[in-house]
N, C-alpha and C positions, 0 to 999 in steps of 0.2 A: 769868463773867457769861453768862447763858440768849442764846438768841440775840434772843427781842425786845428785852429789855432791851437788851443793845447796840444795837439797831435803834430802837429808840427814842428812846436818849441822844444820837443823830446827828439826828435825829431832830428834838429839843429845839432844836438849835442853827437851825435853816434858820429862815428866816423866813414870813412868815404868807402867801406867794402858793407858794412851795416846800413847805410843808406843805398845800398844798390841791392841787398837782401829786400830791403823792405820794399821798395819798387816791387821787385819781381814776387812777392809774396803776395801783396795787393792786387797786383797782374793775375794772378792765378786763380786768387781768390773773385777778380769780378769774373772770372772766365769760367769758375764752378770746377776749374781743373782738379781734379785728385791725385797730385804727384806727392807720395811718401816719402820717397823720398829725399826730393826736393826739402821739407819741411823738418826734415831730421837735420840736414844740413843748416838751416836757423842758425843764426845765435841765440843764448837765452835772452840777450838784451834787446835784441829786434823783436823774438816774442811777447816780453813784455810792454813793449810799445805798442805792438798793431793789435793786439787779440784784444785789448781793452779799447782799444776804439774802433774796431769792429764790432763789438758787443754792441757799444754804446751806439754808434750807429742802426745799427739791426732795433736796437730798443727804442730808438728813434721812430725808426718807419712804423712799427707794431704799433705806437701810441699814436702816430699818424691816420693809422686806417680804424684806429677805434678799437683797439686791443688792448688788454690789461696788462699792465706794467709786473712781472713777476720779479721778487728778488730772490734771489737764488740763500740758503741758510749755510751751507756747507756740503762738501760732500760727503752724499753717503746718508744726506736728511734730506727731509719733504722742503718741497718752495713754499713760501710763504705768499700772498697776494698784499702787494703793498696799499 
């Protein structure tokens, strides 16, 4: 499954004030905006949807331009190089 399509189908499930969070989160975010908080306001169930495919997106374009895939070990440890 592409990655919108899974981001999507998570997506599908929130309800209609969590679907209009994550719009305006996305909005924000291609806009580099820095609103706190805006982001405090989240639910936790919208953040767990967009910041893992954001991630995953951002990890996308890095592999795209010829950069090393890092995976992250935990917080508070060193990355590893996959």
């Amino acid at each position: 499954m592409s990655l919108v399509d899974n981001f999507m189908s998570q997506v599908i499930d929130l309800d209609e004030k969590e679907k209009e969070e994550t719009i305006l989160f996305l909005a924000k975010a291609l806009l580099c905006e820095k609103d706190n908080d805006f982001v405090k306001k989240i639910s936790q169930k919208v953040l767990l949807v967009v910041l893992p495919f954001l991630a995953d997106v951002a990890t996308n374009i890095i592999l795209k331009k010829g950069g090393e895939k890092v995976e992250s070990v935990g917080i508070g440890k060193e990355s590893k190089k996959v």
